[in-house]
N, C-alpha and C positions, 0 to 999 in steps of 0.2 A: 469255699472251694467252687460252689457254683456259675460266681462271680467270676473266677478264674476261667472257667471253661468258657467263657462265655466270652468272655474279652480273647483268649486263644482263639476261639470257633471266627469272632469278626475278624482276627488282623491274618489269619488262614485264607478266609473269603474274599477276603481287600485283594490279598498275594500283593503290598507294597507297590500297586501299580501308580504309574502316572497320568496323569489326564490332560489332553490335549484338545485343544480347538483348530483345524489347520483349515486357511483360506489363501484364495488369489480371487484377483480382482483385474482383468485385464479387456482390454477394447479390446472391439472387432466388429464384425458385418454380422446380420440377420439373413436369414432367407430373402429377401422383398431389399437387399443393399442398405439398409439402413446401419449408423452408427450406433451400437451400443456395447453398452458395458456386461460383458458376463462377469457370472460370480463361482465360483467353483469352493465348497467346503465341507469339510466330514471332521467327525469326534472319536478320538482314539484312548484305548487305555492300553500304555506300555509296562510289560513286567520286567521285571530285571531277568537277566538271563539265566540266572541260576534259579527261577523260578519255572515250576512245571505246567505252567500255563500258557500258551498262546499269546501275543500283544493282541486285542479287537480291535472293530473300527466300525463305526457307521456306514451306511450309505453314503456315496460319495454321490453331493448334491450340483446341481449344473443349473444356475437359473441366467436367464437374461433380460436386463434391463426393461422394461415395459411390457413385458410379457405375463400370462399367468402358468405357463407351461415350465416343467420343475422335472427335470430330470433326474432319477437316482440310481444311481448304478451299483451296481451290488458283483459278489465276487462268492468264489463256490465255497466262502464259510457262511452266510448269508442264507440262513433257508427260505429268507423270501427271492432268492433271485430266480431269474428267469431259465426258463432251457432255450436262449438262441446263440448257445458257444461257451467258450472258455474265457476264463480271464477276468476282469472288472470291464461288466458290460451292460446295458440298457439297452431291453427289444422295443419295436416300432410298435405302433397299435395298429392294427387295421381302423383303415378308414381316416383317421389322422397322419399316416406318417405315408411317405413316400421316397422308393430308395432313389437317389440323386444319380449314379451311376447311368441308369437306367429308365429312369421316371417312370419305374412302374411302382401299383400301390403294394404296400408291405402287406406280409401274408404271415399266420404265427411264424417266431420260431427266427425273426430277420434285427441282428445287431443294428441299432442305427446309431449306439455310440458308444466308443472301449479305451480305455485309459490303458494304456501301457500297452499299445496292439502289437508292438512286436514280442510282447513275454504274453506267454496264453497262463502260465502259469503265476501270476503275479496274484498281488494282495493289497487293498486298502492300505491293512497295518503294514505292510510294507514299503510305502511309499514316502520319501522324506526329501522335502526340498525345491522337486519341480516333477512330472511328470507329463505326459506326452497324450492328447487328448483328440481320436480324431470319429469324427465325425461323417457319418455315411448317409443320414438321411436328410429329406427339408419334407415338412409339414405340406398335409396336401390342403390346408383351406388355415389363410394363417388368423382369423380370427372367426368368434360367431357370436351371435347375437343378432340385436338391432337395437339400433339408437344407443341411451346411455348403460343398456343391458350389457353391450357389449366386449367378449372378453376376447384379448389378444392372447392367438395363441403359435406365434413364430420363436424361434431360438435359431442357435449361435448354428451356421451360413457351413454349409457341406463344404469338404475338401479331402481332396483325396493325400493330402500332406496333413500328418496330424500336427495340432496346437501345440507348440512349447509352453507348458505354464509353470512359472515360479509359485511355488506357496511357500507362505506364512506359520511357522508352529509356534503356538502360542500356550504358555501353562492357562487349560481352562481357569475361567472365574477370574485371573487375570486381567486390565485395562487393555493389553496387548491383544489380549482374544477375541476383542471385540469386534466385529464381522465390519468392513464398511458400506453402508446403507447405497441406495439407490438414489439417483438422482429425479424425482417423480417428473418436476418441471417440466424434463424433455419430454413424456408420454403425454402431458396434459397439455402441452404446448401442437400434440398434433390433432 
């Protein structure tokens, strides 16, 4: 009988979700005009609808090609997100970021980047297919270091028109899910 509850208590806990890997992978410009490739990806668990559970979802992650700077954007089920608005959004740091509109330096509290900006009310786990990604701020120093210390820190190139991006859903753990890699060459080749 223990057994029973016990195997009940896990397939309760599961709530028969599914589990996804979703990415895009698409060109574009840097701050500084350069060619790279961004990568946009987040992990999702889907309930069935007659389940009393929520679908979740990751942070939705934003990196760019030879950079070290990783943006993650979070939405208000997320208790790690930020207070600078609504929606699926990532604030600027002071001292790093710069709003582009305006070229003054970010101050708390200033989006520099929101996925779905015309729905305030939108969601990770709600997002299938393609979604609309734009971006408000550029990086005020886009790398630091010196010599081979040196870390690049520019990403995907302000516009006041946001990014159309197609993604990929893919069943986690899946060959399909598998993210596709960076091309290092061009970073080492500069």
């Amino acid at each position: 009988m223990a057994r029973l509850g016990l195997l009940l208590l896990a397939a309760i806990s599961s709530g028969c979700a599914s589990y996804h890997t979703h990415y895009a992978m698409f060109p574009a410009e840097n701050s500084a005009g350069e060619s790279r490739q961004i990568r946009v990806s987040w992990q999702s668990a889907d309930y069935p609808d007659w389940w009393f559970v929520d679908d979740k979802a990751t942070a939705l992650r934003v990196e760019t090609q030879c950079s070290d700077r990783v943006w993650k954007l979070r939405d208000e089920n997320d208790p790690k997100a930020e207070s600078c608005g609504d929606g699926i959004r990532a604030c600027g740091e002071p001292g790093l970021d710069i709003e582009a509109a305006n070229r003054t330096p970010v101050t708390d509290g200033v989006r520099c980047m929101v996925a779905e900006p015309s729905r305030p009310d939108a969601r990770i786990a709600g997002i299938d297919g393609s979604l609309k990604l734009l971006v408000a701020c550029s990086p005020s120093v886009t790398s630091i270091g010196e010599g081979d210390e040196t870390r690049n820190l520019d990403y995907l190139r302000a516009s006041p028109v946001p990014y159309a991006v197609y993604v990929r859903k893919a069943p986690r753990g899946s060959l399909l899910a598998k993210m596709p890699e960076f091309d290092q060459s061009v970073c080492d080749a500069q």
